[in-house]
C-alpha positions as CSV (number, residue, x, y, z in Angstrom):
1,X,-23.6,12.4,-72.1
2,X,-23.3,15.3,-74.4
3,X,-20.6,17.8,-74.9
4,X,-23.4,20.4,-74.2
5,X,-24.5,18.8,-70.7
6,X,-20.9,18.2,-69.7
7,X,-20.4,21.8,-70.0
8,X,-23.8,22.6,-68.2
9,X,-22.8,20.6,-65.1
10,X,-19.3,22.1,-65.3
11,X,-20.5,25.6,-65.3
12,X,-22.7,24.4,-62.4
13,X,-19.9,22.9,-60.3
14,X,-18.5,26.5,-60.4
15,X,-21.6,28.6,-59.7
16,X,-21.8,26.3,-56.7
17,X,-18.3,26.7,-55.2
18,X,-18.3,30.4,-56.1
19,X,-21.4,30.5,-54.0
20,X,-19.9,28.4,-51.2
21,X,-17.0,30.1,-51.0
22,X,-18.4,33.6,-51.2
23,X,-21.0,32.7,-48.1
24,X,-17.7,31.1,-46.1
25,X,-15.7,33.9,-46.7
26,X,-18.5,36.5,-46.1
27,X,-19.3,35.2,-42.9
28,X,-15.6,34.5,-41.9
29,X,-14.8,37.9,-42.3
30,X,-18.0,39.0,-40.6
31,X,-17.2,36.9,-37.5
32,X,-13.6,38.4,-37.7
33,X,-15.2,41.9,-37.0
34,X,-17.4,40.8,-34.8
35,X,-14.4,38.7,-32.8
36,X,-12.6,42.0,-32.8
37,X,-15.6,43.8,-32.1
38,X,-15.4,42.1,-28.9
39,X,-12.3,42.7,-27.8
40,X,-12.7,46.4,-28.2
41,X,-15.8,46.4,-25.9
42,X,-13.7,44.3,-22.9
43,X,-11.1,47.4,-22.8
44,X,-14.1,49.2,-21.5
45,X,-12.9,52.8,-22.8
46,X,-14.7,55.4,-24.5
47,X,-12.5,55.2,-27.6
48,X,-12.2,51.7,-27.5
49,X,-16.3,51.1,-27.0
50,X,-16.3,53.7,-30.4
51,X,-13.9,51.0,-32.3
52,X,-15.8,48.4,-30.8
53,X,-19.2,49.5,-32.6
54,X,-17.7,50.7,-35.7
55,X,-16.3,47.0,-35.9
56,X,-19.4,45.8,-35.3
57,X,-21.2,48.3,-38.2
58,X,-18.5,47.1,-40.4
59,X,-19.8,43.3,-39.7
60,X,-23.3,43.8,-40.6
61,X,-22.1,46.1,-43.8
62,X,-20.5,42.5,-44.8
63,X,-23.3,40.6,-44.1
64,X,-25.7,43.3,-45.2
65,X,-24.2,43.8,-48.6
66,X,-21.4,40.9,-49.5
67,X,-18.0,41.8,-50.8
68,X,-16.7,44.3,-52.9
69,X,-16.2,43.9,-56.9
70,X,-12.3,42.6,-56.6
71,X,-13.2,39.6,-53.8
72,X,-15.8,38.9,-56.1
73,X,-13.7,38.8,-59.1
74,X,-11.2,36.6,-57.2
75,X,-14.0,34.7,-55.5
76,X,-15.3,33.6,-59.8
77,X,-11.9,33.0,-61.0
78,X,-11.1,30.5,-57.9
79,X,-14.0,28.9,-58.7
80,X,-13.4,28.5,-62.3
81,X,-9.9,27.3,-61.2
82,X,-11.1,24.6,-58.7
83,X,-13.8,23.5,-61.1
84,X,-11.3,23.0,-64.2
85,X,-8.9,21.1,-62.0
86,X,-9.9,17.3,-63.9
87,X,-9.1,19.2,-67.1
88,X,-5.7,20.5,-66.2
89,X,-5.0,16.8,-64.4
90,X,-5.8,15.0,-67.7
């Protein structure tokens, strides 16, 4: 194997776990909303039915449209940390 295609498949290692983790944390954080969206609605009051849909809005803006720019920053640069782990081992 060449220097060139080690780096290819490294580069692909973290593509893949930025995308895994991105799509885990986007839908973590979705269900949170959704969880708390939930919990709202059981109170069963006019305000707390309001928070209770806004939570809910908030969980398909998430799932809608991903993160914002600084979870994905910190979303690439866990990736590139967890795919250069051999290299810091060695």
């Amino acid at each position: 194997m060449t220097t060139e295609s080690i780096d290819q498949i490294d580069q692909h290692i973290a593509r893949f776990t930025a995308t895994v983790l991105h799509q885990a944390l986007v839908e973590g954080t979705a269900r949170f909303w959704r969880r708390r969206a939930e919990e709202f609605a059981t109170v069963g009051t006019p305000d707390c039915d309001q928070i209770a849909q806004a939570c809910h809005h908030h969980a398909d803006l998430i799932t809608t449209t991903g993160l914002d720019a600084a979870a994905e920053d910190t979303l690439a640069a866990l990736a590139h940390f967890i795919s250069t782990a051999p290299e810091r081992a060695a």
